[in-house]
MDTraj code that builds the backbone (N, CA, C; nanometers):
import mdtraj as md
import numpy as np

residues = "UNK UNK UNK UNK UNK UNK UNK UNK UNK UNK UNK UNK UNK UNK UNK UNK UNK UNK UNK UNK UNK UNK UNK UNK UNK UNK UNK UNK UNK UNK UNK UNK UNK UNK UNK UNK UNK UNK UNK UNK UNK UNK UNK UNK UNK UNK UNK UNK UNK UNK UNK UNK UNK UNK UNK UNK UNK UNK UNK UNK UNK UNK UNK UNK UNK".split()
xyz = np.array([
    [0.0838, -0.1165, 0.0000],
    [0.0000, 0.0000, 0.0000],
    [0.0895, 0.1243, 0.0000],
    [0.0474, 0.2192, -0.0899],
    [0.1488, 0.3331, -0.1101],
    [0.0762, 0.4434, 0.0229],
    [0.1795, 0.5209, 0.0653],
    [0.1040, 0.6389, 0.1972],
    [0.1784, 0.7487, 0.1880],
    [0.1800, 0.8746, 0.2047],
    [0.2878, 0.9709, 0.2338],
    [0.2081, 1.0539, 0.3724],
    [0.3153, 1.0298, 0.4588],
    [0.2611, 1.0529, 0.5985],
    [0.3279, 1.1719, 0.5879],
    [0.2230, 1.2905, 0.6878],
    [0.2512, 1.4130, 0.7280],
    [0.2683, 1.4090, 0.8742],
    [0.3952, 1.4769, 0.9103],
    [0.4274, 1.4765, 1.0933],
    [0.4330, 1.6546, 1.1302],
    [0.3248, 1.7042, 1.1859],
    [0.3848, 1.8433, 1.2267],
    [0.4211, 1.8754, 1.3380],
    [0.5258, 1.9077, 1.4106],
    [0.6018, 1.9146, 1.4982],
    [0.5424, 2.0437, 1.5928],
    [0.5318, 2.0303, 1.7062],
    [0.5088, 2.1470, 1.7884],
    [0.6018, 2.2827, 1.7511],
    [0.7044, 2.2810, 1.6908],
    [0.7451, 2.3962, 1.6816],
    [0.7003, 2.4540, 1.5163],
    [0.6559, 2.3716, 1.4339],
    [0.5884, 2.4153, 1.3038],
    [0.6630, 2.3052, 1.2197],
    [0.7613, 2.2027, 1.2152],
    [0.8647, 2.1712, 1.1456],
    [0.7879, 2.0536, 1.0505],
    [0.7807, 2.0344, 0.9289],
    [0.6977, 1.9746, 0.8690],
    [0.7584, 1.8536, 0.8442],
    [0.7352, 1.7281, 0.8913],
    [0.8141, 1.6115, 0.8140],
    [0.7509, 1.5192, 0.7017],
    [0.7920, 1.5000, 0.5836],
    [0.7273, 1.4230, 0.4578],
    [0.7570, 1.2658, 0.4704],
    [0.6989, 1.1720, 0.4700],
    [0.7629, 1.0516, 0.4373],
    [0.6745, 0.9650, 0.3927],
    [0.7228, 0.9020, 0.2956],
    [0.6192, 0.8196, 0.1914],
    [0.6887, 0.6845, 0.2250],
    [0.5532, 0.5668, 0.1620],
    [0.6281, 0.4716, 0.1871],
    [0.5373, 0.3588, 0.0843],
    [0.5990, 0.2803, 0.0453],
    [0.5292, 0.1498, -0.0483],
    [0.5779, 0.2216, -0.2112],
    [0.6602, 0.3111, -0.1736],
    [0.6859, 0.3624, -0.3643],
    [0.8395, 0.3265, -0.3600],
    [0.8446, 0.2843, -0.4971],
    [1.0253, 0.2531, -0.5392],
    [1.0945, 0.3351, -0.6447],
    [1.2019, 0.3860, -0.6214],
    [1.2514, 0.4528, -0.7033],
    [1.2234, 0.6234, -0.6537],
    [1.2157, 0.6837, -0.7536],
    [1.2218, 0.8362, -0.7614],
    [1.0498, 0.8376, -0.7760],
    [0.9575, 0.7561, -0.7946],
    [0.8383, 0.7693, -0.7565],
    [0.7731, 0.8207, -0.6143],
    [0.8733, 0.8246, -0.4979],
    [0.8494, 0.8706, -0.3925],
    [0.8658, 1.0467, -0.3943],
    [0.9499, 1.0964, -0.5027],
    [0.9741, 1.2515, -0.4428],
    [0.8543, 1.2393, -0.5929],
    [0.8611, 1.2238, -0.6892],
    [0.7388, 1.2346, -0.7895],
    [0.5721, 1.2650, -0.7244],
    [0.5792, 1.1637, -0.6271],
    [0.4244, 1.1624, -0.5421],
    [0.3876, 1.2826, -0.4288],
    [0.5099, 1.3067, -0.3668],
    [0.5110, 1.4099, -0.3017],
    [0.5419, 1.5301, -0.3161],
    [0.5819, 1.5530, -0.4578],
    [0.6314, 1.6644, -0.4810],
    [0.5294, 1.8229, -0.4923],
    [0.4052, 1.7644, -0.5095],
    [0.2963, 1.8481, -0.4888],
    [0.2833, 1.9396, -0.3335],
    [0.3136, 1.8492, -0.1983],
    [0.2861, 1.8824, -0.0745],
    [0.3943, 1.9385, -0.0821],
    [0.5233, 1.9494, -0.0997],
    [0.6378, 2.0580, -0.1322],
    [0.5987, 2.1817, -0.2004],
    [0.5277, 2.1704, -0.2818],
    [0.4830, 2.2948, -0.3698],
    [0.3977, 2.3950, -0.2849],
    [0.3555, 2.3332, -0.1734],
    [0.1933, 2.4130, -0.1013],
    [0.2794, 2.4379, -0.0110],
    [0.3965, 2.3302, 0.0733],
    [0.4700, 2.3774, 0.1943],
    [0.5672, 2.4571, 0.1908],
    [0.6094, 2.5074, 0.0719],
    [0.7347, 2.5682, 0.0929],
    [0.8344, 2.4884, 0.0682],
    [1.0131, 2.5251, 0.0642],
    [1.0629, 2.4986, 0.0179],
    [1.1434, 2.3740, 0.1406],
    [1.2141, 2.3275, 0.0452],
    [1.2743, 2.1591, 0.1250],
    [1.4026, 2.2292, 0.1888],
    [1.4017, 2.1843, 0.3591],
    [1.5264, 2.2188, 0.3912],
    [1.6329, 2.0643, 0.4180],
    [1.6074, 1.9758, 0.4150],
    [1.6416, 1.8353, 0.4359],
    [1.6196, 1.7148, 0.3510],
    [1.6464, 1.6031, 0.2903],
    [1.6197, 1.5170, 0.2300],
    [1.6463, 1.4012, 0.2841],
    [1.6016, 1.2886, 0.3107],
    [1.6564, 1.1907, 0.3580],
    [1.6321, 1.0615, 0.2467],
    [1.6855, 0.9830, 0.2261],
    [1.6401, 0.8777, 0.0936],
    [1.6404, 0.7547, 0.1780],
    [1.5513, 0.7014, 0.1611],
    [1.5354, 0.5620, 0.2051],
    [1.5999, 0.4453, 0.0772],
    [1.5971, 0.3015, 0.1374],
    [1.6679, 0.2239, 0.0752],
    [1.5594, 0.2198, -0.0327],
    [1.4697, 0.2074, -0.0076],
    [1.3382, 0.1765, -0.1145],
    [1.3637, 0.2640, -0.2327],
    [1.3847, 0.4262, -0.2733],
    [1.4405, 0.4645, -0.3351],
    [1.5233, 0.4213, -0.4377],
    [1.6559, 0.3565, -0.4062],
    [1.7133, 0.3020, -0.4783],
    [1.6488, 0.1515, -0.5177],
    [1.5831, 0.1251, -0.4943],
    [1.4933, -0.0048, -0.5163],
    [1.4263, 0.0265, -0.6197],
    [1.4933, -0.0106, -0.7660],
    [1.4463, 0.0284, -0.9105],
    [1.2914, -0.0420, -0.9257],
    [1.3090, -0.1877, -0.8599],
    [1.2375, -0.2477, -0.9030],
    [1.2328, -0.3895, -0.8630],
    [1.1501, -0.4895, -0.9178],
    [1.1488, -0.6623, -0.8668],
    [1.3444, -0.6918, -0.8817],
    [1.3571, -0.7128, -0.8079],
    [1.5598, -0.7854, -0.8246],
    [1.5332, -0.9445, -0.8088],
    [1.5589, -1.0158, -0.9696],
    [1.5668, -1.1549, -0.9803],
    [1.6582, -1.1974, -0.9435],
    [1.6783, -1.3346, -0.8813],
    [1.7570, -1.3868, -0.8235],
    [1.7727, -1.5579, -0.9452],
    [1.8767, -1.5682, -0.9864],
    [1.8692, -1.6796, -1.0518],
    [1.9429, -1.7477, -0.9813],
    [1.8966, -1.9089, -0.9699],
    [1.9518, -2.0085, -0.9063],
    [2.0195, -2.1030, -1.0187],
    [2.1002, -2.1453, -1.0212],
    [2.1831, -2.2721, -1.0480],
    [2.1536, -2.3837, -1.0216],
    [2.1167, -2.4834, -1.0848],
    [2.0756, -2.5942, -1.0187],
    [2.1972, -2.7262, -1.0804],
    [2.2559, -2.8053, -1.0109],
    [2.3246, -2.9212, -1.0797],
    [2.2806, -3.0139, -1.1272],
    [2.2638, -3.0097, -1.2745],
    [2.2171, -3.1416, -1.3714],
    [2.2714, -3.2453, -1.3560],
    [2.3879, -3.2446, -1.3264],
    [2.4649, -3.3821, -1.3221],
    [2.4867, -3.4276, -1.1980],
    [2.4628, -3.5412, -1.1110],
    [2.4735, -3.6128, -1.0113],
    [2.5995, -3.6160, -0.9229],
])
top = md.Topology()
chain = top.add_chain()
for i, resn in enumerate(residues, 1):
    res = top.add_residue(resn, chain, resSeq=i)
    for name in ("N", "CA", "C"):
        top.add_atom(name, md.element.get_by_symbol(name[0]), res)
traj = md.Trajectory(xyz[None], top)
């Protein structure tokens, strides 16, 4: 399930964080609530980010006995 959670901090400090998106689809989705909040003072990238996509894993199997 894709989400982009909003945290507002008692002193006003806005925190963005999305989650269930891979790749650069995460600042793509949020980039709207940046546009209304003002400008970005921080970035943080999660591993998911670099997570292009499904990563196949091929196995080897021994044909011969």
């Amino acid at each position: 399930m894709k989400e982009i959670l909003i945290d507002i901090t008692d002193d006003g400090e806005i925190k963005i964080e999305t989650r269930g998106f891979r790749g650069k689809a995460c600042i793509e989705e949020s980039q709207f609530l940046k546009t209304l909040l003002g400008s970005e003072v921080f970035r943080q990238l999660t591993p998911a980010y670099y997570n292009r996509g499904k990563t196949e894993v091929k196995k080897h199997l021994p044909l011969c006995g």
